[in-house]
TORMI-520490 format. One record per residue: x, y, z of N, C-alpha, C in turn. Coordinates in pm, whole numbers, padded with zeros to 5 digits, always signed. Example, Ala and Ser with C-alpha at 12.3 -4.5 7.8 and 13.67 -1.06 7.14 Angstrom:
2
+01319-00569+00780+01230-00450+00780+01320-00330+00780 +01285-00225+00708+01367-00106+00714+01290+00003+00787 
***
This chain:
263
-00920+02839-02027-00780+02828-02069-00719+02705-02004 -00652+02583-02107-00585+02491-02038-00501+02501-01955 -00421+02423-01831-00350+02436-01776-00202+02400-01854 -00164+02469-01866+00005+02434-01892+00100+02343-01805 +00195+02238-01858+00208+02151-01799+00374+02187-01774 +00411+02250-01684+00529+02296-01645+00648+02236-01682 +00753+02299-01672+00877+02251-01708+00877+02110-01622 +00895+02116-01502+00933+01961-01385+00824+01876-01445 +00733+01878-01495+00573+01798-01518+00617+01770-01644 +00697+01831-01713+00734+01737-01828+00878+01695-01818 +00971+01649-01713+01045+01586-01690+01003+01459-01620 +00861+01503-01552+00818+01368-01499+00775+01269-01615 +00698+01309-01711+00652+01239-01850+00772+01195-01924 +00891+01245-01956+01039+01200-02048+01056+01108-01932 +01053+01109-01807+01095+00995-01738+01073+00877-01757 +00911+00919-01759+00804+00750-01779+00852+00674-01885 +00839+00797-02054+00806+00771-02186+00997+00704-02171 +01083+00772-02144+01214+00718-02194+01318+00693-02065 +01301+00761-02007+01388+00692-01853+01383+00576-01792 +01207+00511-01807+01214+00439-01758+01197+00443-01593 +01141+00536-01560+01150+00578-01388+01031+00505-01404 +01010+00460-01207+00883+00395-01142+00861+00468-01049 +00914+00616-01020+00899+00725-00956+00914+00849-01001 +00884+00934-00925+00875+01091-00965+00774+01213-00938 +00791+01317-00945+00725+01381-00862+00760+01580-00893 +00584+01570-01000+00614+01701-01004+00481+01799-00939 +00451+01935-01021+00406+02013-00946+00219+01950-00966 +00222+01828-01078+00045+01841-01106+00053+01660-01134 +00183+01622-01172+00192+01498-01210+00319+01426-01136 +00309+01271-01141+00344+01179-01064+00327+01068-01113 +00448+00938-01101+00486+00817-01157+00480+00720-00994 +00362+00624-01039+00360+00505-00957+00395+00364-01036 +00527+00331-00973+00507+00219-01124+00560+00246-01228 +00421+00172-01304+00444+00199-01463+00267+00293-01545 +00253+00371-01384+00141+00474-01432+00139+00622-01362 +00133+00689-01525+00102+00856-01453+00012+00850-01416 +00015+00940-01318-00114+01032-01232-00111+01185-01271 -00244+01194-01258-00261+01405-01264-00311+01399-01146 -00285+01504-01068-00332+01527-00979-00387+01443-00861 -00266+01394-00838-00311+01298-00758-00298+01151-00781 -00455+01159-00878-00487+01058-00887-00609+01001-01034 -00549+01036-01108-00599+01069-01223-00525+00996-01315 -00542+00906-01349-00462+00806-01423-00421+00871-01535 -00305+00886-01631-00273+00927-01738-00255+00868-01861 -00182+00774-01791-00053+00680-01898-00013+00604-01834 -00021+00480-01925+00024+00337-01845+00136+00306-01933 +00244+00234-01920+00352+00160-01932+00308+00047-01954 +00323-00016-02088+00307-00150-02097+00444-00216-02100 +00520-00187-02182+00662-00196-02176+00729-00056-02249 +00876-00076-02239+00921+00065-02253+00903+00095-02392 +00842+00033-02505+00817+00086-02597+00631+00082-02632 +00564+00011-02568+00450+00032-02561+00349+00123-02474 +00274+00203-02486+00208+00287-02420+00092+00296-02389 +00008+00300-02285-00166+00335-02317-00183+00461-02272 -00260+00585-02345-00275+00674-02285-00432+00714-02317 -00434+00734-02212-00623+00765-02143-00700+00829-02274 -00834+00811-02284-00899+00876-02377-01054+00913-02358 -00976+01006-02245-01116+01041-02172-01095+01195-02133 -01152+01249-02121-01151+01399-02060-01082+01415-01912 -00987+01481-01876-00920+01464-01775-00996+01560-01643 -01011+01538-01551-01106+01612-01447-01168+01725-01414 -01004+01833-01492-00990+01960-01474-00924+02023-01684 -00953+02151-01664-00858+02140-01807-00731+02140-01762 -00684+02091-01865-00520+02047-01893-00476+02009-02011 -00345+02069-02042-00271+02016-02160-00208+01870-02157 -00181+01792-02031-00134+01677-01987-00127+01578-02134 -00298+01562-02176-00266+01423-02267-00197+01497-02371 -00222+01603-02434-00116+01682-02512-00010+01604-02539 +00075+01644-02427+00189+01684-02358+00278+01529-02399 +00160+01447-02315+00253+01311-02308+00221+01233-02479 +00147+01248-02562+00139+01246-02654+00241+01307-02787 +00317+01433-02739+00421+01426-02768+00553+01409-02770 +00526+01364-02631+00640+01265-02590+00638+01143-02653 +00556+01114-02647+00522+00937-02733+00576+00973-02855 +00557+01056-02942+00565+01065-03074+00708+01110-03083 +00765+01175-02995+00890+01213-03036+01028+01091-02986 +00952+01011-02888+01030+00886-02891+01036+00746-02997 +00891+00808-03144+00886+00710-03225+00793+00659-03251 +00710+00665-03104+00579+00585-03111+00455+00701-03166 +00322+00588-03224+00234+00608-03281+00109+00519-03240 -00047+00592-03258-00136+00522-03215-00114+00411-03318 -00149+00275-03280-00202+00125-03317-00324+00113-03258 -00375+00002-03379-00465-00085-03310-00452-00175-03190 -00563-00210-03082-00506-00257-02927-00639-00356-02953 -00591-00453-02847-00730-00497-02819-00781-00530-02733 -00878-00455-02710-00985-00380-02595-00935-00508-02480 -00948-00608-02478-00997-00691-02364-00855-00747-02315 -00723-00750-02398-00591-00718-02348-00558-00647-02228 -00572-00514-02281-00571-00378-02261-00621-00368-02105 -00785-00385-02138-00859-00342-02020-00815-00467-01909 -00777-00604-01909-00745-00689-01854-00590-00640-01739 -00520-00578-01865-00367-00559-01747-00401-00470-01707 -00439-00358-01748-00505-00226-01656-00580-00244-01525 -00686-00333-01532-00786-00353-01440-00664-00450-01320 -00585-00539-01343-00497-00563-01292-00359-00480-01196 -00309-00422-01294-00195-00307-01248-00215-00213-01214 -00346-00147-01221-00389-00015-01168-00507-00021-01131 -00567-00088-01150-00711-00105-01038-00805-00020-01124 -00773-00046-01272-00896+00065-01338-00915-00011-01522 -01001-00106-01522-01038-00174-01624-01161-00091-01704 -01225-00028-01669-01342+00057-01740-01311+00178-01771 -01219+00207-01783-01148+00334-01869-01114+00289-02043 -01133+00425-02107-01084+00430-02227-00957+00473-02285 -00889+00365-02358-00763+00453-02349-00725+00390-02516 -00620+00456-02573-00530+00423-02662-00389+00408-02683 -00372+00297-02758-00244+00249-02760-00153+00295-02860 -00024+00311-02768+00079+00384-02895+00238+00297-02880 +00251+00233-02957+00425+00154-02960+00448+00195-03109 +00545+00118-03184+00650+00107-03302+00580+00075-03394 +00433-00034-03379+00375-00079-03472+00283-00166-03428 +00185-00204-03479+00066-00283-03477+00134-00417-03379 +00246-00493-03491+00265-00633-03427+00399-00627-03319 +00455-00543-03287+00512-00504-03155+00409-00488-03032 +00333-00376-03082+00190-00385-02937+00120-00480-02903 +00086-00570-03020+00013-00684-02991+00119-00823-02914 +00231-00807-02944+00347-00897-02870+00357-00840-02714 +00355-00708-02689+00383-00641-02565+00252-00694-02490 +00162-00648-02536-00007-00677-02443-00010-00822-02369 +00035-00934-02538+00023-01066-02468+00118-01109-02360 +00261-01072-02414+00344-01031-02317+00311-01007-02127 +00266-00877-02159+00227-00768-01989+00101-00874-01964 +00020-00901-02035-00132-01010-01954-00050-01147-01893 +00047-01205-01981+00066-01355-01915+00121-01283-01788 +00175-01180-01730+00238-01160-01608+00180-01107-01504 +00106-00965-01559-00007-00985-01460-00149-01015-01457 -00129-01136-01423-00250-01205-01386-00315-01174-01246 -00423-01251-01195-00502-01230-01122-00419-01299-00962 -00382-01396-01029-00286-01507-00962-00169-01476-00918 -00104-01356-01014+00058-01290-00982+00109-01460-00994 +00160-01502-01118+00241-01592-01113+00343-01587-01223 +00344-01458-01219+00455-01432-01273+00626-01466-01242 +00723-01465-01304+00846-01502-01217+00865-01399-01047 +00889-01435-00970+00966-01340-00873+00840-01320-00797 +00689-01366-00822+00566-01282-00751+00618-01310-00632 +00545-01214-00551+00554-01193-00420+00678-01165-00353 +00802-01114-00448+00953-01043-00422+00915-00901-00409 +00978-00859-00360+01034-00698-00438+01133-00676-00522 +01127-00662-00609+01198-00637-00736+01339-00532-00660 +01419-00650-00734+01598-00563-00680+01634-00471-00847 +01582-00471-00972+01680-00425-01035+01554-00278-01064 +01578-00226-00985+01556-00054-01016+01619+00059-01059 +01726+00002-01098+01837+00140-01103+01858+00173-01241 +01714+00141-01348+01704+00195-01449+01605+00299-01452 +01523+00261-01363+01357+00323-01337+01446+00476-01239 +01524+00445-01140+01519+00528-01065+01671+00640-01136 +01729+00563-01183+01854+00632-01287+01777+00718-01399 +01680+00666-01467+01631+00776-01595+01555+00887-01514 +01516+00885-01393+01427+01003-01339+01556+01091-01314 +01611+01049-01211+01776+01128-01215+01817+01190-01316 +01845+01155-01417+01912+01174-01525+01830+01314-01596 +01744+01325-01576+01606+01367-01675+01607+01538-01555 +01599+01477-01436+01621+01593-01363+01721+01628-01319 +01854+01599-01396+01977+01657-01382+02040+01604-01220 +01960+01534-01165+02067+01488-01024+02222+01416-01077 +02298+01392-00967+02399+01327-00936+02361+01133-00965 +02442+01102-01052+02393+00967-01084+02413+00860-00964 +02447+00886-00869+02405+00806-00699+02381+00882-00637 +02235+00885-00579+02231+00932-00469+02176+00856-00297 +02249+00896-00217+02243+00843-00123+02165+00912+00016 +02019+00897+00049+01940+00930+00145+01983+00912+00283 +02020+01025+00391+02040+00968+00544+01936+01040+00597 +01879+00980+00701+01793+01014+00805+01797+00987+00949 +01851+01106+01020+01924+01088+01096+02057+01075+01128 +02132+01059+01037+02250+01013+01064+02352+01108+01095 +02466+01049+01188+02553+01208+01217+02634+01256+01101 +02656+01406+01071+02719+01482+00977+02826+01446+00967 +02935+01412+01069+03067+01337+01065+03059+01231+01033 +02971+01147+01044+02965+01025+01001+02933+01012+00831 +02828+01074+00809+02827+01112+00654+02918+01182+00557 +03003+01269+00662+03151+01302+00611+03203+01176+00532 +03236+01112+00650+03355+01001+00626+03286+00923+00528 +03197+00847+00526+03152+00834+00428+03189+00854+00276 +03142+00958+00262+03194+01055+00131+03281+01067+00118 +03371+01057+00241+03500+01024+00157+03577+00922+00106 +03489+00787+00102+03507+00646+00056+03406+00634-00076 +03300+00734-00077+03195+00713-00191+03185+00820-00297 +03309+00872-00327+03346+00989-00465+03219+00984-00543 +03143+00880-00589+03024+00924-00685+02891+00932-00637 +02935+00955-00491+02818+00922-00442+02764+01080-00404 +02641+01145-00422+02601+01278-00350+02517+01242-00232 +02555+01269-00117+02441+01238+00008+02370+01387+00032 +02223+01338+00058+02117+01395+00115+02108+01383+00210 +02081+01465+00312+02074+01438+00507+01975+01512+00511 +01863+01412+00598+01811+01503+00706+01779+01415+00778 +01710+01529+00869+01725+01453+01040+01580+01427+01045 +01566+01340+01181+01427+01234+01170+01377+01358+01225 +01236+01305+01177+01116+01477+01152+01102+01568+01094 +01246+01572+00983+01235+01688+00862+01205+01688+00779 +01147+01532+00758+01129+01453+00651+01060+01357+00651 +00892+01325+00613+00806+01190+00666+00830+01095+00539 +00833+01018+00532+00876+00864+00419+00833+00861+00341 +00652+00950+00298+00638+00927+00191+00701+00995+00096 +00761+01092+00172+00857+01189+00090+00976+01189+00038 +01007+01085+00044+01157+01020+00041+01147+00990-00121 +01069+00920-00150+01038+00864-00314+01028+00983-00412 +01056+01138-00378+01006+01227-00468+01212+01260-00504 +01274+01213-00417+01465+01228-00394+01529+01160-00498 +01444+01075-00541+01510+00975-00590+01639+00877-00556 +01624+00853-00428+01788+00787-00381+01776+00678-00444 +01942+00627-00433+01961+00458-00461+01954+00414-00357 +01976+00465-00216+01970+00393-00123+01919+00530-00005 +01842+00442+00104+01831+00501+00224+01927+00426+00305 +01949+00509+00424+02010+00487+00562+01936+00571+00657 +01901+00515+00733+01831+00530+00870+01883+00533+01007 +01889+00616+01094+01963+00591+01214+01859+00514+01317 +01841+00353+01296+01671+00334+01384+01734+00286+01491 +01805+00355+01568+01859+00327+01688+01760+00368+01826 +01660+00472+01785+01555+00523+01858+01422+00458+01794 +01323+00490+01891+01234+00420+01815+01105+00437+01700 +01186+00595+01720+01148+00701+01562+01218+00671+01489 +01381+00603+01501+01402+00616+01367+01380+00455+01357 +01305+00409+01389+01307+00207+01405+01135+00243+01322 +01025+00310+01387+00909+00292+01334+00918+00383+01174 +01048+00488+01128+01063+00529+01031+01099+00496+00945 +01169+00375+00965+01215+00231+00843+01124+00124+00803 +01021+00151+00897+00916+00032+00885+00826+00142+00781 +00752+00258+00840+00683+00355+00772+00735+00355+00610 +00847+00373+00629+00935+00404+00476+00957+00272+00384 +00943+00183+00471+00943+00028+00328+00802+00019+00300 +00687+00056+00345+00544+00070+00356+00513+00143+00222 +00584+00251+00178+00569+00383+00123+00570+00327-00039 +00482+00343-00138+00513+00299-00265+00645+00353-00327 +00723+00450-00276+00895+00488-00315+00975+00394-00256 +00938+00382-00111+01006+00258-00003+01027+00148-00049 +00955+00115-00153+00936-00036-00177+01056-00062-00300 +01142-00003-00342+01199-00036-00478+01374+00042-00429 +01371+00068-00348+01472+00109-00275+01568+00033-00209 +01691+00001-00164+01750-00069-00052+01749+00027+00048 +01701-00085+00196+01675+00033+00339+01795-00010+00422 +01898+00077+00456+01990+00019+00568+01939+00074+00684 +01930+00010+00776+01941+00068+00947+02029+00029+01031 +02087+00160+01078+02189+00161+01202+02124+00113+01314 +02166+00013+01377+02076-00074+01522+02154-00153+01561 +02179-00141+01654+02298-00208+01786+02194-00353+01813 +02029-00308+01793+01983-00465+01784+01937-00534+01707 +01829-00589+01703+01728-00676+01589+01665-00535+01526 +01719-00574+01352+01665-00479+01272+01515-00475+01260 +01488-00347+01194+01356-00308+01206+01312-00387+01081 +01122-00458+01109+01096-00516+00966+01124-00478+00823 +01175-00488+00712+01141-00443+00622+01340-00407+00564 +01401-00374+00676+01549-00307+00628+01618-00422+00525 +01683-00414+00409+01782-00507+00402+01914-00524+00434 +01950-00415+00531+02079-00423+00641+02075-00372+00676 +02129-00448+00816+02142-00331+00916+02290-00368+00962 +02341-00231+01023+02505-00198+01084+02487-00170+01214 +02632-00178+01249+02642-00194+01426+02690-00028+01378 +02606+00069+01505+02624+00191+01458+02742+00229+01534 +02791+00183+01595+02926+00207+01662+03071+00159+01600 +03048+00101+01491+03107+00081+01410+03183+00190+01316 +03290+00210+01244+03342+00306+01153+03278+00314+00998 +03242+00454+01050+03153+00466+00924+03186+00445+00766 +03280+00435+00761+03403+00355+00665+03363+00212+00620 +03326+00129+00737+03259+00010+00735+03142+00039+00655 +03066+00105+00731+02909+00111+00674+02920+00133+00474 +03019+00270+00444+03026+00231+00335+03087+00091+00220 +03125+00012+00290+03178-00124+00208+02970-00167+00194 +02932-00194+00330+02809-00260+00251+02726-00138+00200 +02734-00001+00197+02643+00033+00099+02667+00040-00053 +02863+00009-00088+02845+00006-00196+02820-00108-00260 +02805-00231-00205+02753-00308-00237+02644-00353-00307 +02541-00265-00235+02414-00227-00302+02346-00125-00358 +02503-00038-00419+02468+00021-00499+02476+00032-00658 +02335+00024-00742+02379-00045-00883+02543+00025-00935 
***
């Protein structure tokens, strides 16, 4: 008997197929990027662009309804299998996901849309990454990380603290009306876990040197990376933050620069 692909496991798939998320996180499936995973680590579905698709065409490890699943997601956003071509295909794959000898099929709007998308996704990732921006981290996420939100019914900002004091996150909130904050305290929560929240932003209290090696840990983290990291530090910020505040400062302050960077 196949596995059934749960309610959250198909909010993670509407994410990919139409949200647009580069994160997410359900009970069998998971968004890195612009690729599902089953279980782990089981490639699903790649993102070529938001109307082009590749989805695997291979027997998946365990039974499962998965390719099902995301197959009718594809179809109910429009798309349909096309012709692909193989050495496109297997080229950005073997590139963006580290898996060129897989079989898969392609599904967009039409034959000469997919074939525009492929040539498209190959001139960018190349072997070379010379694409515009290589070697940045990409600042405009707040479509990728807004359609996962959206899809799982969160608050359309959300704002991650770790560590930080409850009065201080008070006040806060009361300068950031659209904002919903998440708190927890350092150790209730390890970084890779942060990317399953979906925040627009973290804040960090790295005033200790748990919460200093927990900002470094957390920009490390494939969620970390597409995020803005603030840290509270009276000194030299921890690698990786893109601001840091004098934590003795009014937390009033702190919110002017987080709304700053928030889409």
């Amino acid at each position: 008997m196949a596995t059934l692909i749960t309610v959250e496991d198909g909010e993670v798939i509407e994410a990919l197929v139409t949200g647009g998320a580069v994160g997410g996180f359900g009970p069998q499936l998971h968004i890195e990027r612009d690729c599902l995973l089953f279980d782990g680590w089981w490639q699903v579905a790649f993102r070529v662009t938001p109307q082009t698709f590749a989805l695997r065409n291979e027997a998946p490890p365990q039974d499962t309804t998965v390719l099902d699943d995301v197959a009718a997601h594809l179809r109910a956003h429009g798309l349909c299998e096309v012709p692909a071509d193989p050495s496109l295909l297997i080229a950005i794959t073997y590139v963006a996901i580290d898996l060129g000898s897989a079989d898969w099929t392609l599904w967009s709007t039409d034959p000469v849309t997919a074939q525009a998308d492929l040539v498209a996704r190959a001139g960018h990732d190349t072997f070379l990454d010379d694409s515009p921006g290589a070697g940045t981290r990409p600042t405009d996420f707040a479509a990728g990380i807004g359609g996962l939100r959206r899809t799982a019914g969160l608050p359309p900002l959300v704002v991650l603290t770790i560590g930080v004091d409850d009065a201080a996150v008070k006040a806060m909130a009361g300068v950031l009306a659209n904002c919903h904050f998440e708190c927890r305290a350092l150790g209730q929560i390890g970084p890779e876990a942060c990317g399953s929240m979906s925040p627009n932003l973290v804040l960090v209290d790295a005033t200790s040197d748990r919460g200093r090696d927990f900002t470094i840990d957390l920009r490390a983290t494939a969620g970390g990376q597409f995020v803005p990291l603030v840290a509270l530090t009276a000194g030299d910020g921890p690698p990786g933050a893109d601001v840091t505040l004098d934590p003795a400062s009014d937390p009033t302050e702190w919110a002017d620069h987080i709304r700053n960077l928030l889409p």
